[in-house]
N, C-alpha and C positions, 0 to 999 in steps of 0.2 A: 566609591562603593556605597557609599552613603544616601549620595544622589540617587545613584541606582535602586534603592532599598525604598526611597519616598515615594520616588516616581512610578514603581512597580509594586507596591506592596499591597492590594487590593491581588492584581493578577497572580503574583508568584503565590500569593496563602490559597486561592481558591485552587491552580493548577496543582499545587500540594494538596491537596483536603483530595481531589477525585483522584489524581495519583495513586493514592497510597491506597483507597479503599477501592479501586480498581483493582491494583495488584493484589490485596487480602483477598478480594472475592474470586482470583481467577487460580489461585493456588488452593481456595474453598473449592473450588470444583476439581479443579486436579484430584482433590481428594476423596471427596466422595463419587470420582466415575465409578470404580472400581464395586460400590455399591448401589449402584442405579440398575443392575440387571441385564446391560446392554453386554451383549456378547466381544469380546477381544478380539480386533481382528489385526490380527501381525500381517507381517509383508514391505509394509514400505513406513513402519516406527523406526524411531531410533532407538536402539541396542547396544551400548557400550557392551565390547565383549573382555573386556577388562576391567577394574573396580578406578575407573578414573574421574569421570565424571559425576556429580550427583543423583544416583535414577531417581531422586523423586522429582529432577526437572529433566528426565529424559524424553517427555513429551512436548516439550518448547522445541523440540527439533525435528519430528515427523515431518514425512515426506520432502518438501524439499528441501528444510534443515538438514536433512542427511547428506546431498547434493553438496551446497553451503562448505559445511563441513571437510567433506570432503576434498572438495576443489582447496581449501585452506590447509589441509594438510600434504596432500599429496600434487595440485594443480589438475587440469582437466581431464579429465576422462572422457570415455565414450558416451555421447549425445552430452554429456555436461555443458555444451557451448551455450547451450540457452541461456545460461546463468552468470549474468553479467561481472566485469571482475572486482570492481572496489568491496563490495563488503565481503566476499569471503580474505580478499586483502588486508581489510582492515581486521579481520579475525586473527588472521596467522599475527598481524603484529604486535596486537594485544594479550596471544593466550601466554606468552612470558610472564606477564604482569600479574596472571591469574593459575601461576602455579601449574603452567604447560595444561590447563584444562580447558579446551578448546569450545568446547558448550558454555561455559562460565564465560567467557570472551566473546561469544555472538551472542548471548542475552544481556548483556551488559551493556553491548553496541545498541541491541534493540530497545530498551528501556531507558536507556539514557537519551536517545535519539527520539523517543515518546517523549519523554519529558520537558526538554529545549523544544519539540514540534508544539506539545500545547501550549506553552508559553508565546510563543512566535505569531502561531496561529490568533491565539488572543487578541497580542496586541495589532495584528493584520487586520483583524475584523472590524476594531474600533475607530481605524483609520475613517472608516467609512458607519458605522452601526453604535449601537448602544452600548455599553456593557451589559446588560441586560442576552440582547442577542448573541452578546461572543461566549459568555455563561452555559445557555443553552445550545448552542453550536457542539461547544466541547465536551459536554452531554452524552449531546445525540452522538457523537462520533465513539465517544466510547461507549454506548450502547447499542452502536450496531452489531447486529446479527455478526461478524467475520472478525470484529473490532479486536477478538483476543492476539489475530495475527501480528496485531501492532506489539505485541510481547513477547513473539516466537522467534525461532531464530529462522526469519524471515527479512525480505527488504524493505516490507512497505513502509514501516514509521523512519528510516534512513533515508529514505527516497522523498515520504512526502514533507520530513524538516528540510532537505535540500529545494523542494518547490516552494513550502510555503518560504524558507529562508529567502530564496532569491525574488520574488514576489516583495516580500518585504522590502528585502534592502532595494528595489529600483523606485520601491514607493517612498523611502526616504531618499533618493539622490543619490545611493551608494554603487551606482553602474561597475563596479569592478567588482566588488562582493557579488551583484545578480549575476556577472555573468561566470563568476570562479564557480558559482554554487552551480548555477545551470551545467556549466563542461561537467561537473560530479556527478549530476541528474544523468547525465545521457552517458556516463560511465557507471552508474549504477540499475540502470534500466531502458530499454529502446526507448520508449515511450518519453523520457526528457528529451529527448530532441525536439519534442512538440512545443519545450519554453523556446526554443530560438525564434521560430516567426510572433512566438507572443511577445518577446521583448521588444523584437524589431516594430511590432504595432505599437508599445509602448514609447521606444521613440521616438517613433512616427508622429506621436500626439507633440514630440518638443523639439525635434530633428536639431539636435543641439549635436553637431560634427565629432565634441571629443565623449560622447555617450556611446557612441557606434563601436569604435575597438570595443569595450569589454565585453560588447554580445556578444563579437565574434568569435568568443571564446567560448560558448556555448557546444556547438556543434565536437570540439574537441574531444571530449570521454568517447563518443560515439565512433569516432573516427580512428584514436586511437584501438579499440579494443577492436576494428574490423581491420586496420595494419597488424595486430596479432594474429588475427585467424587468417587475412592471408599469406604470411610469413611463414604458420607455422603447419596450417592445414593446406593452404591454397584457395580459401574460399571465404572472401569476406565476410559472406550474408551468414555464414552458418549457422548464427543464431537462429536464422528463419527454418532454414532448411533441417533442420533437428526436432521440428514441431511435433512433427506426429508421430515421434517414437514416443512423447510423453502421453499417449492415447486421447481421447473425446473426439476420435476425428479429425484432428487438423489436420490442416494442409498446410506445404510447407513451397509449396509450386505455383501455386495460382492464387486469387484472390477471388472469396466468399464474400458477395454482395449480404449488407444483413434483411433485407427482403429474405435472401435465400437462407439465411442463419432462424429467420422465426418461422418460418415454412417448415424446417426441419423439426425447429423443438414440437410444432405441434403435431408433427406425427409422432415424435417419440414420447406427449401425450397421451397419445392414442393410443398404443402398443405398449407402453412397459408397463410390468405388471408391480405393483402394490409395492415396495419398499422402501427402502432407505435411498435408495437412487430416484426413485418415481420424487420422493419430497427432494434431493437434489435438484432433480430437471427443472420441478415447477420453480424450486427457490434463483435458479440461474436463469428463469424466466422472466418470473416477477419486477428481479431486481435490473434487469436486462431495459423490461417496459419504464418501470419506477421511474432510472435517472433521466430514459430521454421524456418523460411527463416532467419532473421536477427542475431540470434543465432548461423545459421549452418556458416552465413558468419564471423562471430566474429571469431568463431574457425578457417576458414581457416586464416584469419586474425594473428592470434597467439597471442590474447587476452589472457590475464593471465586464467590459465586454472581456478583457486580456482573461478573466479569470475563466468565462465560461468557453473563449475560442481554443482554452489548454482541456479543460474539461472533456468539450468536444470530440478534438483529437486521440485525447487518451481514453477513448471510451472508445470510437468505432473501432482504431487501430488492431484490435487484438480480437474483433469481430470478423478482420479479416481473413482469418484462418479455420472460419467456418461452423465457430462453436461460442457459445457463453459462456463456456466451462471458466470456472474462475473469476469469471466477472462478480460474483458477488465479496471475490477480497482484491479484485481491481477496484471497486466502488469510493475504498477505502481512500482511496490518491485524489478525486473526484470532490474537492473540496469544496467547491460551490453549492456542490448537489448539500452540506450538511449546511452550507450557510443558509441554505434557502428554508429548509427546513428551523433551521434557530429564529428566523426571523418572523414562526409563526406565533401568534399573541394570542389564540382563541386556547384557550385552557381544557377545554375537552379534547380539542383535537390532540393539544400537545401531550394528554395523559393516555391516551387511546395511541400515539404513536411511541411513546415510553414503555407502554403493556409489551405492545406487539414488540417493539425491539427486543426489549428485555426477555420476553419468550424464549426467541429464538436466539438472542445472544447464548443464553443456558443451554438449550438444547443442541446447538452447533457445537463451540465448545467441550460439551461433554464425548460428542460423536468424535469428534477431532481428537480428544485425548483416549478414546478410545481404540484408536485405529483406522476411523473414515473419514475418505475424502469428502470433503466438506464445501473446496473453492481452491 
């Protein structure tokens, strides 16, 4: 432990120090939404209708934390398939611990799962970068615009320590860890199934014969949770197929080239009128354009190719279904996209892109703990 404390103790005090004043500032907003003017919009908050949970973190579970939740107390519901099974899993088995309070046990996953991701993330970066760049990396991520999701009882920061973890350990030689952690990925979200052909490029680079089993263990979460749905519904895919009850359009039948995905938004430029959706549409736009610009320059960059071919993947995949919607707290998974941004050195730029996050960090979040859909 000791060793551990030498060798990391630059990383672990900095990951503490934005940690914690992460977390103060997003419970300072919690706080003052209420007086920011914006009007309450119920419907798909969460509402303890019992005195069981704490309401003043009743809004760490909006919209799909209500889902989450759900699925953890009671298991699937109607259209619930979306919702992949290890973390509301990992809920039900934790809220014992937490005094049967079921919100306390997926914020606790969520934040903890934040905490070992920016750690992880760190020292992933340095393999290759400065400390300097992994500093600012872990910044920018948590001053993105969506970045409070990482605190909500939500997947992303469980899903993105399970990528960065397994990225990690195949970069240190630990092929059984990348590939346990990948079967997790793709049992906590479709979209890890995209590590399987990245690891497989990875061994590709050493095609060392007993490195191959532990990928193969990748594909597994995926597979298992579509032997559930056809056992128990009769249709594997149902994840897919459940898409457009959760509205923006998706499809859940056919597959939306994103040609035809920016075609759309720019009519619903055109036509929607002035509000809180119109700044939605441009912001699933923007950030839509953004990664594949920041992406395209990573690669000329010569960013490790395995990081930006998962990137890739997990960015058009959910484009498939004919909308952005959400893309900008998909972004969040898209680890390249912040690397490439940390590794900018021109100080005006990087203060003109700290304004602008941090803007919209506030203003998202406030909307979110407000009642709107946000991503």
């Amino acid at each position: 432990m000791k060793k551990f404390w030498q060798d990391n103790k630059k990383a672990i005090k900095f990951v503490v120090l934005i940690f914690v004043f992460w977390q103060i500032f997003l419970c300072l907003l919690n706080f003052i939404a209420p007086f920011t003017g914006i009007s309450y919009r119920g419907g798909y908050n969460y509402v303890e209708l019992k005195p069981f949970n704490p309401p003043f973190l009743w809004n760490w579970a909006n919209y799909d934390g209500i889902h989450y939740l759900d699925i953890s107390r009671k298991g699937y519901g109607i259209y619930q398939q979306a919702f992949f099974p290890l973390y509301p899993k990992l809920i039900r088995i934790l809220t014992p611990l937490f005094g049967g309070k079921d919100l306390l046990a997926g914020i606790f996953i969520s934040n903890f799962s934040l905490f070992i991701l920016l750690f992880l993330f760190y020292k992933l970066i340095i393999l290759d970068y400065k400390e300097d760049v992994a500093k600012r990396t872990l910044i920018f991520l948590l001053l993105f615009p969506t970045s409070f999701f990482l605190g909500m009882v939500y997947t992303e920061s469980l899903f993105l320590l399970l990528v960065i973890g397994s990225f990690y350990s195949i970069r240190r030689h630990n092929w059984l860890l990348g590939g346990i952690l990948g079967a997790l990925a793709s049992y906590t979200r479709l979209v890890g199934i995209f590590l399987f052909p990245v690891l497989l490029y990875e061994w590709w680079q050493q095609i060392k014969i007993k490195n191959l089993l532990p990928i193969l263990l990748t594909p597994i979460g995926l597979l298992a949770y579509m032997r559930f749905l056809w056992k128990t519904y009769g249709d594997p895919l149902m994840f897919v197929h459940v898409q457009p009850f959760f509205g923006g359009q998706r499809s859940g039948k056919k597959i939306i080239l994103i040609y035809q995905v920016f075609w759309r938004y720019l009519k619903m430029i055109l036509t929607t009128k002035l509000d809180i959706l119109y700044l939605i549409v441009w912001l699933e736009l923007f950030v839509a354009l953004g990664i594949l610009v920041v992406l395209f320059f990573a690669y000329l960059r010569k960013m490790r190719l395995s990081y930006l071919i998962f990137a890739f993947f997990a960015y058009i995949a959910p484009t498939f279904s004919g909308t952005f919607s959400s893309m900008p707290r998909y972004a969040l998974v898209l680890f390249p996209f912040f690397i490439y941004i940390g590794l900018i050195e021109k100080k005006l730029l990087t203060k003109l892109i700290t304004v602008i996050f941090g803007i919209f960090f506030v203003v998202l979040t406030i909307l979110f703990f407000r009642g709107y859909w946000v991503a």
